[in-house]
C-alpha positions in Angstrom: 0.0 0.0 0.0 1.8 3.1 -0.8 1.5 6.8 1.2 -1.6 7.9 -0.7 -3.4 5.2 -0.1 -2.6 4.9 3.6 -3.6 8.3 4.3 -6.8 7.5 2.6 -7.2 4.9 5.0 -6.1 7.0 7.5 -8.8 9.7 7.2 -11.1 7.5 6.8 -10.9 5.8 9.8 -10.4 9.1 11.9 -14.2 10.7 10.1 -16.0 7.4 10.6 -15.1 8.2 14.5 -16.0 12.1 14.0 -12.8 13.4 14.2 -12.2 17.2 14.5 -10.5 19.2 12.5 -8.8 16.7 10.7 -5.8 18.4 8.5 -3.4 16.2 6.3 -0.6 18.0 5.4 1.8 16.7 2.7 5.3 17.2 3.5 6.9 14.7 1.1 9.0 17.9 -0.6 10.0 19.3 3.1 11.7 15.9 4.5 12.4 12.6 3.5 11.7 11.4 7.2 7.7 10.8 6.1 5.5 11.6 3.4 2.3 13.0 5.4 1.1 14.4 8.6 -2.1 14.2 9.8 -3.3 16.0 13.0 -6.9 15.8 14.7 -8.5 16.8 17.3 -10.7 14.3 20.1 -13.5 15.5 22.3 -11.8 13.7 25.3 -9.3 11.5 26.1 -11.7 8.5 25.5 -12.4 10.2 21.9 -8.9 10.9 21.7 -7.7 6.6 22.4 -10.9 5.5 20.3 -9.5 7.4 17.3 -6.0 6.2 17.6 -7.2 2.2 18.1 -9.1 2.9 15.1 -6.7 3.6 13.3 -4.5 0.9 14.5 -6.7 -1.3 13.8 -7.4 -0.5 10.0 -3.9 -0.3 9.5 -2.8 -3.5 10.8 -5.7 -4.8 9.0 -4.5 -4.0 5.9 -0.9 -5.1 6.3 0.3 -1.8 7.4 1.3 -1.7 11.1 2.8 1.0 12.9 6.4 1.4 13.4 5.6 3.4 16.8 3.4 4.3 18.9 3.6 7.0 22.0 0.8 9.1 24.3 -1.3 6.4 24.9 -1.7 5.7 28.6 -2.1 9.6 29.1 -4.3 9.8 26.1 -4.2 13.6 25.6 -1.6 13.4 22.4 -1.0 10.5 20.9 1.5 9.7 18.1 1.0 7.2 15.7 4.0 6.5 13.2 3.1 4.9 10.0 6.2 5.3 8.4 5.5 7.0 5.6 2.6 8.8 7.7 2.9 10.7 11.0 -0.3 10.8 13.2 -1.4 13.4 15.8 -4.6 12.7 17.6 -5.0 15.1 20.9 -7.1 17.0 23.0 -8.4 20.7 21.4 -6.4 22.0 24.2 -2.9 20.0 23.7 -3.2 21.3 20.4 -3.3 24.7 20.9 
């Protein structure tokens, strides 16, 4: 599955759980480190995990697992690294 696709996957799974403000940004020309970020915002910290195990889940499901993950026992940032993908899900408030 390459970036695009990913992210695809990615967004998808963050709107079926009514995810916030949900920005991808494509920094693919800006650093070779990853080809997308994508932030969103939770309405708590149980909206905040739900939408990172989401996510987990469709990604592993498709044969895409994540490299990393940090945040989650707190629950009010949490990083997801896809590789080629960067995720930020967090609280209105962290992300300010």
């Amino acid at each position: 599955m390459d970036s695009q696709q990913l992210s695809s996957l990615v967004l998808n799974a963050l709107e079926e759980l009514k995810g916030q403000d949900i920005v991808c940004l494509d920094v693919s020309s800006l650093t070779s480190l990853t080809d997308f970020m994508i932030i969103v915002s939770g309405t708590s910290n149980r909206h905040v995990k739900a939408l990172s195990n989401s996510v987990l889940e469709k990604t592993k499901g498709s044969g895409s697992p994540p490299t990393g993950v940090e945040g989650l026992d707190s629950s009010e940032w949490i990083l997801l690294d896809l590789g080629d993908i960067l995720v930020h899900v967090m609280l209105p408030r962290v992300r300010e």
